[in-house]
N, C-alpha and C positions, 0 to 999 in steps of 0.2 A: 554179211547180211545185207537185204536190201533196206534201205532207207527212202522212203515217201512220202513227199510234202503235199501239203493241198493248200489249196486258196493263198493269202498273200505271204506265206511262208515260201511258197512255189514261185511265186514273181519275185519276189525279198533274193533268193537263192538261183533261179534262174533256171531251174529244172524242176520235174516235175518226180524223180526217183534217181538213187544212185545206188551203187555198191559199194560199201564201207568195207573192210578191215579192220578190225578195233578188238583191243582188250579191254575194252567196258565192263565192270560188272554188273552197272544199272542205268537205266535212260537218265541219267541226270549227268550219268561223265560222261555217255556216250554224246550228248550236248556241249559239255566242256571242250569234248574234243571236235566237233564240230564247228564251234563257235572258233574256235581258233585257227580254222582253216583260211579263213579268207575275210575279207571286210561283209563279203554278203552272206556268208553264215553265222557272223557275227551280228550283224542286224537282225537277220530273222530269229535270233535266239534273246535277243536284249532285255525283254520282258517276259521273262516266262510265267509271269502270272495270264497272259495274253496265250497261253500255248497250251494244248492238252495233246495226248498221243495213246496210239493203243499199241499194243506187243502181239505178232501173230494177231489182228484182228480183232484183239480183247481191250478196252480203255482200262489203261493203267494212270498209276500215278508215278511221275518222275525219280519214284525208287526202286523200281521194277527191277525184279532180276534181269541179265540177259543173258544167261547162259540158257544156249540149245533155242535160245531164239530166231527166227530164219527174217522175221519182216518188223520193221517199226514205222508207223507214220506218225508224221505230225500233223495241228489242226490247227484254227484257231476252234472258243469256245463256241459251241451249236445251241443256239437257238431253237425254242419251241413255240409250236403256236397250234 
C-alpha cells in the first residue's frame, strides 16, 4: 500500500509517500510497525494524539481496518476558521 505523509510528519520522516509491505490489520500496527523502522518514523509517530489519518481518502480513526486498503495518509490535526 502506499503510505503518505503531509506537513511535519513529512519533514519528521523525510519523504513525502512510500510503499509499505505490511500485515497490519489496522492503522494503529500499521504505525507500530512504522515507528520501528528508523529513528525518524519513530519521532513522527511519538505522539499520536498530535496525528490523524484517512484510509483510501476517508478520516479514520487509528483502528481502521486495512484490509483491501490501497492508500493511507497521515496528518497532523486541521484547523478551521
Amino acid at each position: 500500500m502506499d503510505v503518505l505523509y503531509f506537513a511535519w510528519l513529512r519533514e519528521r520522516i523525510g519523504q513525502p509517500r512510500e510503499r509499505v509491505e505490511t500485515g497490519a490489520a489496522t492503522v494503529r500496527e500499521l504505525v507500530t510497525e512504522l515507528a520501528a523502522r528508523d529513528d525518524w518514523h519513530a519521532a513522527a509517530f511519538a505522539d499520536l494524539s498530535a496525528v490523524r489519518c484517512a484510509v483510501d481518502q476517508q478520516l479514520a480513526d487509528l483502528d481502521a481496518p486495512l484490509d483491501g486498503v490501497r492508500e493511507v495518509a497521515f496528518f497532523p490535526p486541521m484547523t478551521g476558521g
